[in-house]
Biopython code that builds the backbone (N, CA, C, O; Angstrom):
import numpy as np
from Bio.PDB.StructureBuilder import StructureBuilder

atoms = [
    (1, "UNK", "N", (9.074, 1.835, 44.408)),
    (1, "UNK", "CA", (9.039, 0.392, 44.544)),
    (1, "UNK", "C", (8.916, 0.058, 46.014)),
    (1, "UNK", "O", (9.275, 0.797, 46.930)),
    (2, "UNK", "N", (8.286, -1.316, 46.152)),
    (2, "UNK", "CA", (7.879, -1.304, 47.859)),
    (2, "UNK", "C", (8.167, -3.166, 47.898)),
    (2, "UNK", "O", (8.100, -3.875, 46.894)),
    (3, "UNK", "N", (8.439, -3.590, 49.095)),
    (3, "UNK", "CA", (8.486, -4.793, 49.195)),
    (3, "UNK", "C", (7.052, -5.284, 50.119)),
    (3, "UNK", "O", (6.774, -4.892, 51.252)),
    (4, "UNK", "N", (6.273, -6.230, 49.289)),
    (4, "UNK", "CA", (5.317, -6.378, 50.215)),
    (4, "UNK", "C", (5.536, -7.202, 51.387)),
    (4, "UNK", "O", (5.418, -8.289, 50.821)),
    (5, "UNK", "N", (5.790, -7.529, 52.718)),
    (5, "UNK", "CA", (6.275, -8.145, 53.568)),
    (5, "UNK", "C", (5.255, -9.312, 54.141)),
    (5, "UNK", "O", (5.519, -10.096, 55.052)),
    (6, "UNK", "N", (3.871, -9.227, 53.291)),
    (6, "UNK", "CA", (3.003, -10.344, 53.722)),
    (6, "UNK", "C", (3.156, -11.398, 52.943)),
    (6, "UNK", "O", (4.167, -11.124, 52.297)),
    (7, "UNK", "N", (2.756, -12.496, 52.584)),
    (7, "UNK", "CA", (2.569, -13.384, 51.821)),
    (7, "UNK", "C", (1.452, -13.345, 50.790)),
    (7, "UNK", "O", (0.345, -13.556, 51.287)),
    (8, "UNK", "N", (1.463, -13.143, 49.570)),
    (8, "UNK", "CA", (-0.009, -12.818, 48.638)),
    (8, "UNK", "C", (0.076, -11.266, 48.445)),
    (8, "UNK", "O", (1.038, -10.530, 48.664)),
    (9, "UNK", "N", (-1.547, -10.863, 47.843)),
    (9, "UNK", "CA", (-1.717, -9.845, 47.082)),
    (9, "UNK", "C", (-1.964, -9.011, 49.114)),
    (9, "UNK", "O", (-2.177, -9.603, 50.172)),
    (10, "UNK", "N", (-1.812, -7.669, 48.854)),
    (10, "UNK", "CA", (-2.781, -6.903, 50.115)),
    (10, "UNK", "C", (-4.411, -6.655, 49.836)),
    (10, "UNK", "O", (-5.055, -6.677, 48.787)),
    (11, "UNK", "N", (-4.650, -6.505, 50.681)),
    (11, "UNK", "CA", (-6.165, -6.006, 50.281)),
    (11, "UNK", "C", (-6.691, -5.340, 49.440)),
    (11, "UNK", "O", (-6.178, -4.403, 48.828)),
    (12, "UNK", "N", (-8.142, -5.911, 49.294)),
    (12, "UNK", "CA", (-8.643, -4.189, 48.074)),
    (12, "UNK", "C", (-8.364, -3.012, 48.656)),
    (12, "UNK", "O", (-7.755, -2.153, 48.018)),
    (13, "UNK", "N", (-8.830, -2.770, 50.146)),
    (13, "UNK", "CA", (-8.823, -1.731, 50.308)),
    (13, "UNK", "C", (-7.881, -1.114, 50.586)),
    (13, "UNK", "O", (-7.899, 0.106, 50.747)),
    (14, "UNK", "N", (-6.932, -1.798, 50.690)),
    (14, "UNK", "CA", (-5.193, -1.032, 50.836)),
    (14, "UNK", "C", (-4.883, -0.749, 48.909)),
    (14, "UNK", "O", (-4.758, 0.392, 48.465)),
    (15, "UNK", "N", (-4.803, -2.092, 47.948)),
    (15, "UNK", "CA", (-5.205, -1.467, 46.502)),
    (15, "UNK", "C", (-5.987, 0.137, 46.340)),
    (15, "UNK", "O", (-5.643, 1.085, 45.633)),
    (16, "UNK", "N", (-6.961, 0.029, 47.130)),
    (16, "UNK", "CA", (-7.718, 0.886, 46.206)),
    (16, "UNK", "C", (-7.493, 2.358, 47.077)),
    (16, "UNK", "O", (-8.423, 3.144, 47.256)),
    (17, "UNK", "N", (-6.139, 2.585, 47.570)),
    (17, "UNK", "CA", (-6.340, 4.058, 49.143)),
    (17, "UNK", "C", (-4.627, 3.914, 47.878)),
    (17, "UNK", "O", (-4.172, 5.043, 48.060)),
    (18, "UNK", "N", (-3.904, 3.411, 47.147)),
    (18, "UNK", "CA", (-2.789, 4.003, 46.140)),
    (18, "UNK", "C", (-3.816, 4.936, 44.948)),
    (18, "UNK", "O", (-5.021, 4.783, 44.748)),
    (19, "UNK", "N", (-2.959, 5.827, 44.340)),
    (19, "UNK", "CA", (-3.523, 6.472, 43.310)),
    (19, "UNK", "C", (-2.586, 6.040, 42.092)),
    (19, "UNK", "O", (-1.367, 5.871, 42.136)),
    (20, "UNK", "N", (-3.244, 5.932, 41.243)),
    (20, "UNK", "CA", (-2.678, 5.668, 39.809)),
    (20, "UNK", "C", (-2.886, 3.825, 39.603)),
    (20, "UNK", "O", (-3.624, 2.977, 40.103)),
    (21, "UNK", "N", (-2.035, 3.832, 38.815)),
    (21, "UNK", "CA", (-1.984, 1.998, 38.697)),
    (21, "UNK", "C", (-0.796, 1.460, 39.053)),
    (21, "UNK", "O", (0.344, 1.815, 38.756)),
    (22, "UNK", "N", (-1.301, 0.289, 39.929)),
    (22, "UNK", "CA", (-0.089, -0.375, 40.570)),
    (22, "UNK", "C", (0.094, -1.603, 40.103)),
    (22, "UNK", "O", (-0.789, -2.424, 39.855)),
    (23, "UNK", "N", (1.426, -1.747, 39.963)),
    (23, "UNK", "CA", (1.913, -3.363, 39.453)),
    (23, "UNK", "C", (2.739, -3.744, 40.268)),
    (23, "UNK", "O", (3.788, -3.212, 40.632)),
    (24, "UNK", "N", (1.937, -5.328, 40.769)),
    (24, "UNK", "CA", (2.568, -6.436, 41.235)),
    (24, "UNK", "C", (3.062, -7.449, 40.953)),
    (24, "UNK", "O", (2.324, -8.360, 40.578)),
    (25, "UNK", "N", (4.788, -7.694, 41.050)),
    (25, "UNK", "CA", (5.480, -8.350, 40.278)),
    (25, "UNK", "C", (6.435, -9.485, 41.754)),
    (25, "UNK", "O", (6.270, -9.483, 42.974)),
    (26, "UNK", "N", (7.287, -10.218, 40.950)),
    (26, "UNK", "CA", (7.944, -10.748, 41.690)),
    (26, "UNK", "C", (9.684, -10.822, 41.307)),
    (26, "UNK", "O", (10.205, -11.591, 40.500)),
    (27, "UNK", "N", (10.259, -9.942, 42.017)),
    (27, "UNK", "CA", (12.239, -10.175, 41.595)),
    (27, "UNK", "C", (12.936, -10.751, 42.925)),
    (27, "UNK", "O", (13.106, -10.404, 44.094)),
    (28, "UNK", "N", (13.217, -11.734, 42.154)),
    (28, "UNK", "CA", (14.323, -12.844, 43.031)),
    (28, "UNK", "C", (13.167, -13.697, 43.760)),
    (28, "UNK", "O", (13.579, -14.704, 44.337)),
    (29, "UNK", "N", (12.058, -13.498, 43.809)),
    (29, "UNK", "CA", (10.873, -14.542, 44.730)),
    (29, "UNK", "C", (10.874, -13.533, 45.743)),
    (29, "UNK", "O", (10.578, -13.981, 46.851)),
    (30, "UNK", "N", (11.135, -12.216, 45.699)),
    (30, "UNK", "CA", (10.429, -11.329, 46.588)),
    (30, "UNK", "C", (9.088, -10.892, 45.867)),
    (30, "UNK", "O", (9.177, -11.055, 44.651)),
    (31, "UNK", "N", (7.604, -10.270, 46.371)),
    (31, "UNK", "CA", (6.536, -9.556, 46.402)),
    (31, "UNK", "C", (6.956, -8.524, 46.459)),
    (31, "UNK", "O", (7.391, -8.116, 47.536)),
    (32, "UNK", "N", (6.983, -7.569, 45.088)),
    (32, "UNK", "CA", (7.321, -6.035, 45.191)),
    (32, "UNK", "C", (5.672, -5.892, 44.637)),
    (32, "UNK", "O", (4.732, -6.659, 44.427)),
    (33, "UNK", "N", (6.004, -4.108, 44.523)),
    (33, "UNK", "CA", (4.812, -3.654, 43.906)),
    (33, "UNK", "C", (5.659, -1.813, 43.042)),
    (33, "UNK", "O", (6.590, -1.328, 43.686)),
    (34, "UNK", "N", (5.412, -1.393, 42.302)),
    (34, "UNK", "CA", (5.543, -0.381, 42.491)),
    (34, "UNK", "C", (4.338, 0.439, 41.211)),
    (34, "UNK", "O", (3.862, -0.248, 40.307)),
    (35, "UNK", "N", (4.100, 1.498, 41.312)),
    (35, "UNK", "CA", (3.738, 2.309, 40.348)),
    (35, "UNK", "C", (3.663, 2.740, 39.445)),
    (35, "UNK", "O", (4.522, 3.620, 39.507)),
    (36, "UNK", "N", (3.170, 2.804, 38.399)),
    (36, "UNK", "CA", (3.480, 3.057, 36.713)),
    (36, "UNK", "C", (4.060, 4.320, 36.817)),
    (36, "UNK", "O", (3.534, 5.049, 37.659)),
    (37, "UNK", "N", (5.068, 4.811, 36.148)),
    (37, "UNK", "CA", (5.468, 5.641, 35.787)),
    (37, "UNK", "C", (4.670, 6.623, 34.896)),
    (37, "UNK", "O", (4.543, 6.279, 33.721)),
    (38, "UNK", "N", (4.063, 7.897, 35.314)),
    (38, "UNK", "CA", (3.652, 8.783, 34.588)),
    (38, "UNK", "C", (4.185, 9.619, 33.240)),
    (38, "UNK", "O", (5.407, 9.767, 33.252)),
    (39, "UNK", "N", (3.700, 10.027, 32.414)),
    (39, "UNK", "CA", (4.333, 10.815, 32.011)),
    (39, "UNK", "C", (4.264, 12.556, 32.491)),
    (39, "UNK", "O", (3.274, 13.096, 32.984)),
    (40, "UNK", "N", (5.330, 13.094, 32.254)),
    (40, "UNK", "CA", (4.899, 14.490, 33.169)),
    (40, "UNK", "C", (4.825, 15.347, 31.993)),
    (40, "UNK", "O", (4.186, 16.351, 32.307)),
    (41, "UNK", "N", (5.259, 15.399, 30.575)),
    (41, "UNK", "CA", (4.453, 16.567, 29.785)),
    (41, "UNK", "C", (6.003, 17.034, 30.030)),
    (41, "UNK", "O", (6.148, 18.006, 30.772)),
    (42, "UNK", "N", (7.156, 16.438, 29.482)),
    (42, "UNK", "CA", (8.310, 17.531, 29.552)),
    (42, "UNK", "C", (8.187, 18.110, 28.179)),
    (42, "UNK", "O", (7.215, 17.907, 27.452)),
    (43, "UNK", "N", (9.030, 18.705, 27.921)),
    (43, "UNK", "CA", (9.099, 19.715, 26.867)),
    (43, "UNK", "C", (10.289, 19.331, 26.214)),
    (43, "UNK", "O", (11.384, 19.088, 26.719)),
    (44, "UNK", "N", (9.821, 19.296, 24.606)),
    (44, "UNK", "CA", (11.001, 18.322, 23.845)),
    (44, "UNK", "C", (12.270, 19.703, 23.209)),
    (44, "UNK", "O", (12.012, 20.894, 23.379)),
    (45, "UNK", "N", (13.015, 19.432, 22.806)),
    (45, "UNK", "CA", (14.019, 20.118, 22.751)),
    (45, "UNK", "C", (13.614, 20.462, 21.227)),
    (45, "UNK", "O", (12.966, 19.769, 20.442)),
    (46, "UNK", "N", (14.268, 21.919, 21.015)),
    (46, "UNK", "CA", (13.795, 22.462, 19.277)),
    (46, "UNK", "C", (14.555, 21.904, 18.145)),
    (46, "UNK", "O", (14.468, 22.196, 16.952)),
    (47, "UNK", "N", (15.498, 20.846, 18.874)),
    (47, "UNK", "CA", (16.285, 20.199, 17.733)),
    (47, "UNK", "C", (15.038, 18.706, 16.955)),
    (47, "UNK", "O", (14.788, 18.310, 15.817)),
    (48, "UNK", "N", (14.526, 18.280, 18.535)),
    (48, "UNK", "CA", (13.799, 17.447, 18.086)),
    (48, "UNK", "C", (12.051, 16.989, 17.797)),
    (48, "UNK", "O", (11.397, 15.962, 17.618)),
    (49, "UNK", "N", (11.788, 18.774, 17.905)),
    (49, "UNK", "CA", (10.614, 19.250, 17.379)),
    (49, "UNK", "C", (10.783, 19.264, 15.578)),
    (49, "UNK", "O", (9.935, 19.003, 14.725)),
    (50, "UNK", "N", (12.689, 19.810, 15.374)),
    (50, "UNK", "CA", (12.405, 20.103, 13.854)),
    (50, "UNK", "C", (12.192, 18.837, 13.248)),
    (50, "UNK", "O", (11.362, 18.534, 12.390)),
    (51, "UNK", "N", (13.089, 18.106, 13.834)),
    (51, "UNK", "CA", (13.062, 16.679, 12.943)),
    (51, "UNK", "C", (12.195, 15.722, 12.607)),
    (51, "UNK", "O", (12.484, 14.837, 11.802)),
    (52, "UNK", "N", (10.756, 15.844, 13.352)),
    (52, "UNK", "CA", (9.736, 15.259, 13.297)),
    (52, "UNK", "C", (8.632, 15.230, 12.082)),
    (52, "UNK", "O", (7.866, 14.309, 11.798)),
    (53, "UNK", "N", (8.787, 16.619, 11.394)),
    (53, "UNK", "CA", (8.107, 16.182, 9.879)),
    (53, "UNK", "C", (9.437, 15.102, 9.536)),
    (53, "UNK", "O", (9.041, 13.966, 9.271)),
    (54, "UNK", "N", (10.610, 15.240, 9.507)),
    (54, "UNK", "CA", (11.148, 14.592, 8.445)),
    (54, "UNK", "C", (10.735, 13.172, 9.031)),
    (54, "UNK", "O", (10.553, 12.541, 7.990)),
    (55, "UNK", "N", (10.539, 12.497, 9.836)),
    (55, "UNK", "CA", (10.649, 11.183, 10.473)),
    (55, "UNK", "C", (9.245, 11.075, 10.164)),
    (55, "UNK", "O", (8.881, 9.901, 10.239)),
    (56, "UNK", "N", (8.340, 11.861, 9.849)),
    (56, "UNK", "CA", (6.792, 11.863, 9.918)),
    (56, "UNK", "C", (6.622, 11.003, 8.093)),
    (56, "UNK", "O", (6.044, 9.943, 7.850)),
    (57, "UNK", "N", (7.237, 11.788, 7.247)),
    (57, "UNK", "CA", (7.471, 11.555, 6.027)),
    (57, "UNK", "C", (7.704, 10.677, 5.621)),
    (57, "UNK", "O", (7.086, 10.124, 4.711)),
    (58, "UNK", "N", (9.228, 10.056, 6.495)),
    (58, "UNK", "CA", (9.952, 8.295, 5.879)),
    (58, "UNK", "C", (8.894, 7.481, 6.432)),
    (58, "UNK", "O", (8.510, 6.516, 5.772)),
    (59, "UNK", "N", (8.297, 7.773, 7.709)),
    (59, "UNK", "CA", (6.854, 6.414, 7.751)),
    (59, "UNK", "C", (5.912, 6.992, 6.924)),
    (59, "UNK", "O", (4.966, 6.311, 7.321)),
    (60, "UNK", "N", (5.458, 7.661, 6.146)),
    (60, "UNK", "CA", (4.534, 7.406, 5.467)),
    (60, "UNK", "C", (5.085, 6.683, 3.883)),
    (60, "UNK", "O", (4.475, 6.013, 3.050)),
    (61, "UNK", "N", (6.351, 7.123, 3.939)),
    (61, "UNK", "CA", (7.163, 6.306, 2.345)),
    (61, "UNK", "C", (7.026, 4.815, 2.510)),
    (61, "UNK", "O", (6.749, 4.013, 1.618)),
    (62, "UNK", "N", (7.269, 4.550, 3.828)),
    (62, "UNK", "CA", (7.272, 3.242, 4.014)),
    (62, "UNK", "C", (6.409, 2.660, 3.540)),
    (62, "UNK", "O", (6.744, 1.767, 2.763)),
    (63, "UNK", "N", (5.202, 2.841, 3.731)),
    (63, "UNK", "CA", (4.007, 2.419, 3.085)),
    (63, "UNK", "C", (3.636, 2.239, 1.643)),
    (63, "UNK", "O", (2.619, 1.789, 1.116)),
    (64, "UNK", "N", (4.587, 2.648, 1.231)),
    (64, "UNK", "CA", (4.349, 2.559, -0.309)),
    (64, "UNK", "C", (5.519, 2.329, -1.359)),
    (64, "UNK", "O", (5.822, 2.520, -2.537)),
    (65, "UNK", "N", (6.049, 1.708, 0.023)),
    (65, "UNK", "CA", (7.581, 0.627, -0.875)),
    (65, "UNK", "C", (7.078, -0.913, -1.055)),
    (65, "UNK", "O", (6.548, -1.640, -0.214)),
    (66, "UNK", "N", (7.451, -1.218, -2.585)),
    (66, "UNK", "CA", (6.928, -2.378, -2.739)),
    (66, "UNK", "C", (7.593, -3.567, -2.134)),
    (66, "UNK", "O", (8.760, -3.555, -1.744)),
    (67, "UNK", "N", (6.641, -4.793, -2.062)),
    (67, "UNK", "CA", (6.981, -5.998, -0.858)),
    (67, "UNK", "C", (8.206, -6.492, -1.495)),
    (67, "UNK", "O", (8.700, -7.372, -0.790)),
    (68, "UNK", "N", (8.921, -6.253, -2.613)),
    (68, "UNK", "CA", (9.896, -6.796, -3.432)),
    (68, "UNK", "C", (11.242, -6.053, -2.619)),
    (68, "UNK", "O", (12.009, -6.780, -1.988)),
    (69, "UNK", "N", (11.422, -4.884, -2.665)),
    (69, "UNK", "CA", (12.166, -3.766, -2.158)),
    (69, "UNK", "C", (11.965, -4.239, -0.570)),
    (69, "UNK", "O", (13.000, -4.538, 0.025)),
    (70, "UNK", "N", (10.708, -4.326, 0.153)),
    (70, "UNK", "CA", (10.622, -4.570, 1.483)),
    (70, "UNK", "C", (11.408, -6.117, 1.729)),
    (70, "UNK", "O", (11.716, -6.486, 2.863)),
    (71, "UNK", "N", (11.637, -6.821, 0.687)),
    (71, "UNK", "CA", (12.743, -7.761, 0.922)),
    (71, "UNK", "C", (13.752, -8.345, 0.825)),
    (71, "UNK", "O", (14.276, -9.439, 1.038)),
    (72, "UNK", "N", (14.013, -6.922, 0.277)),
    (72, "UNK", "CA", (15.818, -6.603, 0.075)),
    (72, "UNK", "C", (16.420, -5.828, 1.381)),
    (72, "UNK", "O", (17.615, -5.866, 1.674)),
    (73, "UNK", "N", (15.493, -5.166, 2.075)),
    (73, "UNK", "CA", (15.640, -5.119, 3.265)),
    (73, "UNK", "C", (15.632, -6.014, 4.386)),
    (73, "UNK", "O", (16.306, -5.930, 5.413)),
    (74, "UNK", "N", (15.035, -6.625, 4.159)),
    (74, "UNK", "CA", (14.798, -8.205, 4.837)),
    (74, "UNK", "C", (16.327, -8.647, 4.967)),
    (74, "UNK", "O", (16.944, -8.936, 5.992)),
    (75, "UNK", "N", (16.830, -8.615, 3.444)),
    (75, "UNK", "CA", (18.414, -9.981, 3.996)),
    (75, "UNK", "C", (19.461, -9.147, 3.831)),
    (75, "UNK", "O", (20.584, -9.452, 3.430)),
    (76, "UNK", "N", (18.808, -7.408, 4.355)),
    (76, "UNK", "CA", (20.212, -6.697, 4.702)),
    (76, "UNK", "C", (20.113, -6.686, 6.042)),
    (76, "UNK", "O", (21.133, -6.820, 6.718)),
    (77, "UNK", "N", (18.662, -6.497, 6.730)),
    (77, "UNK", "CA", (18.643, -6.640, 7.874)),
    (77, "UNK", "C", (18.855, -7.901, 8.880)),
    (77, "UNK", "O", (18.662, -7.925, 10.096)),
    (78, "UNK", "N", (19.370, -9.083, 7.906)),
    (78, "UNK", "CA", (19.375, -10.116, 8.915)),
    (78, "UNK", "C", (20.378, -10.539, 9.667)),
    (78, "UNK", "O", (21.392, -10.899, 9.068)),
    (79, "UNK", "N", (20.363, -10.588, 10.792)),
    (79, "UNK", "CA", (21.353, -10.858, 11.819)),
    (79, "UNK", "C", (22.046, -9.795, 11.994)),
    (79, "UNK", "O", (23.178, -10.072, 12.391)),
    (80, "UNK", "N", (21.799, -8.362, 11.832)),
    (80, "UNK", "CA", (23.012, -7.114, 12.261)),
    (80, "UNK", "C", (21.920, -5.951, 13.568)),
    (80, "UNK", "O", (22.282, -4.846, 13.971)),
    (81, "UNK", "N", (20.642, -6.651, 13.940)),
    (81, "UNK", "CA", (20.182, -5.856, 15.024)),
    (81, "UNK", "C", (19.341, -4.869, 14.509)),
    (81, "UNK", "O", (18.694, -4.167, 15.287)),
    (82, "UNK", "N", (19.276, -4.745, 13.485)),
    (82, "UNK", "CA", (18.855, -3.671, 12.998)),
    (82, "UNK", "C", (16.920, -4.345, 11.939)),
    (82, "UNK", "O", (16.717, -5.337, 11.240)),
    (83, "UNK", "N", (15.890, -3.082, 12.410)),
    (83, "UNK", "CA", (14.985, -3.749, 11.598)),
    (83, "UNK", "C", (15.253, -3.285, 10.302)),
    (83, "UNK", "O", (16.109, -2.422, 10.105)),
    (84, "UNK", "N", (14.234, -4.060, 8.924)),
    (84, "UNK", "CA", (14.326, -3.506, 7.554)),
    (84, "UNK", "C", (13.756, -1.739, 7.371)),
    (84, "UNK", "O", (13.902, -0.875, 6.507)),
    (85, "UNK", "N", (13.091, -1.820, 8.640)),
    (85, "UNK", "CA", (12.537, 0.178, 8.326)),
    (85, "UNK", "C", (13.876, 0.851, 9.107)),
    (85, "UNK", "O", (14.287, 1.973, 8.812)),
    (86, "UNK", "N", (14.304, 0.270, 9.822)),
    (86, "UNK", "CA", (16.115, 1.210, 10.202)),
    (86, "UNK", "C", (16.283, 1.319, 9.376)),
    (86, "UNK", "O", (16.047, 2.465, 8.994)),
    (87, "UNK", "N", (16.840, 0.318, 8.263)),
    (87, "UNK", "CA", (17.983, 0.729, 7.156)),
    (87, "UNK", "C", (17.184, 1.727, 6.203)),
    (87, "UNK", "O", (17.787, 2.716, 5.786)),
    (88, "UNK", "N", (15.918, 1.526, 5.854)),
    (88, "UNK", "CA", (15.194, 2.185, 4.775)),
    (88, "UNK", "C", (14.949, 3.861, 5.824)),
    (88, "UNK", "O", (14.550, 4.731, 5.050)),
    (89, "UNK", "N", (15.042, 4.202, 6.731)),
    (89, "UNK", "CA", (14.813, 5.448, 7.784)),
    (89, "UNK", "C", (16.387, 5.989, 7.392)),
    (89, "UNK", "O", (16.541, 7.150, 7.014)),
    (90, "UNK", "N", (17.458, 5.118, 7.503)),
    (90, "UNK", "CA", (19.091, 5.348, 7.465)),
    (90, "UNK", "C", (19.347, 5.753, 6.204)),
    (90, "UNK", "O", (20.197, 6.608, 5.956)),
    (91, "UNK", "N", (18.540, 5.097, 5.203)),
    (91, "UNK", "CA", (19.201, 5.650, 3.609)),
    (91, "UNK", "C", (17.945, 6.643, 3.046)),
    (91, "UNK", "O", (17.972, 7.125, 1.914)),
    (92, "UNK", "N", (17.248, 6.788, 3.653)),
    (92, "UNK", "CA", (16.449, 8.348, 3.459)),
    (92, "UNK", "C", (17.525, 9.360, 4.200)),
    (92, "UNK", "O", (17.757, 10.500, 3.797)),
    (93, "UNK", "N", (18.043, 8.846, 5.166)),
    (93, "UNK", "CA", (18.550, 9.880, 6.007)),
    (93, "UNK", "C", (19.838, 10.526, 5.610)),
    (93, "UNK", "O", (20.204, 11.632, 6.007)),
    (94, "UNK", "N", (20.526, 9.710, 4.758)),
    (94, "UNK", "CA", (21.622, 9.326, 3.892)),
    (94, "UNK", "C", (22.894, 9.046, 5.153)),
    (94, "UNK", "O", (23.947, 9.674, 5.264)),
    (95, "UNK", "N", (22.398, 7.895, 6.026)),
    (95, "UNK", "CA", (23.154, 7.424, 6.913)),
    (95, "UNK", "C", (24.058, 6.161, 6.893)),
    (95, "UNK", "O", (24.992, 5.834, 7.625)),
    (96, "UNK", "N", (23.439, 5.510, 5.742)),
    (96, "UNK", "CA", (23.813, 4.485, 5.569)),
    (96, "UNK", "C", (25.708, 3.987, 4.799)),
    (96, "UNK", "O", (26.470, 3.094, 5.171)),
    (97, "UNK", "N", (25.844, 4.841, 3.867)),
    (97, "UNK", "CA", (27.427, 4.907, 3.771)),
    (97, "UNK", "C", (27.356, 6.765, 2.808)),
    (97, "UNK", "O", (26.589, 7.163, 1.930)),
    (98, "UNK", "N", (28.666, 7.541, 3.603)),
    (98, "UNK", "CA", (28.883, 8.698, 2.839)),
    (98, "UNK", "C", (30.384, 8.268, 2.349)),
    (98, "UNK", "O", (31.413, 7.825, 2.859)),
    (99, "UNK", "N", (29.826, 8.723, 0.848)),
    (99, "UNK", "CA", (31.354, 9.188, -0.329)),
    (99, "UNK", "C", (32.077, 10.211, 0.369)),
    (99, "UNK", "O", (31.533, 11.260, 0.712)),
    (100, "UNK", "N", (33.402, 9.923, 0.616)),
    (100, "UNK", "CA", (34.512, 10.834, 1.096)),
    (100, "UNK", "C", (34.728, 11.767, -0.100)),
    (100, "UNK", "O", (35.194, 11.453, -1.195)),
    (101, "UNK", "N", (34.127, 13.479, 0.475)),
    (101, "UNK", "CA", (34.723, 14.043, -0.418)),
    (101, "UNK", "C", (35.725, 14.784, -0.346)),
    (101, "UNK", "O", (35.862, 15.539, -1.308)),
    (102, "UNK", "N", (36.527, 14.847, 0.497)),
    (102, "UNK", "CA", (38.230, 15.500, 0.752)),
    (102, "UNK", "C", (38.738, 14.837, -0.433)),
    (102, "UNK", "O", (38.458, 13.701, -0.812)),
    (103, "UNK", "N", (39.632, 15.799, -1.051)),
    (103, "UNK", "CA", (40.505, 14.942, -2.312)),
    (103, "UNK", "C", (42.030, 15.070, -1.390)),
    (103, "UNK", "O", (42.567, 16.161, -1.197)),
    (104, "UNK", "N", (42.363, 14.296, -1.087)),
    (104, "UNK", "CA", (43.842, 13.923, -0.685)),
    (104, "UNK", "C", (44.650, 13.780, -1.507)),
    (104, "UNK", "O", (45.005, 12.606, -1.402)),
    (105, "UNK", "N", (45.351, 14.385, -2.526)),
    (105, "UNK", "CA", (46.620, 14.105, -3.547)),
    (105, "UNK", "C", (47.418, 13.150, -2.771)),
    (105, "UNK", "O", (48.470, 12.706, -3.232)),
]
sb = StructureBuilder()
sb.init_structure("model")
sb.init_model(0)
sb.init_chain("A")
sb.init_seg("    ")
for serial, (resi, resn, name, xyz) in enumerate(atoms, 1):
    if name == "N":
        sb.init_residue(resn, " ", resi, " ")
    sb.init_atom(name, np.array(xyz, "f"), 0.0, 1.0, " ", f" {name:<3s}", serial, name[0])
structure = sb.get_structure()
């Protein structure tokens, strides 16, 4: 991030001597600028390589839940933050409530 100290945009040719893409914004009524964030190609962890068919799967179910069902999700999802494909992702996942099975005499 950089503060531009002139008034306005800088030149093209100062634009065009940065590499990548730059965005010019304004916080607090200062002229910043800074750089898009790249991605660098990290390497995902083998917990969350496995889980990706399963997450691959519930969006394709999604697609073929009827608009009736898609709006029973609707007025579970309303007002708790959560969208209607959370809860339907949560009860594939069986996240949504577990039966206690400890028997406690």
């Amino acid at each position: 991030m950089g503060i531009l100290l002139q008034k306005g945009l800088p030149a093209m040719s100062i634009i065009d001597g940065f590499k990548g893409t730059i965005d010019f914004y304004y916080y607090m009524d200062i002229p910043c600028f800074r750089k898009w964030p790249e991605n660098k190609g990290r390497s995902q962890t083998p917990a969350s390589v496995a889980q990706q068919p399963a997450f691959a799967y519930v969006s394709q179910l999604w697609q073929d839940v009827s608009p009736f069902v898609k709006e029973a999700y609707d007025s579970l999802a309303f007002n708790c933050g959560l969208h209607r494909k959370d809860w339907f992702t949560r009860g594939y996942y069986g996240l949504i409530y577990r039966y206690p099975t400890d028997y406690t005499p």
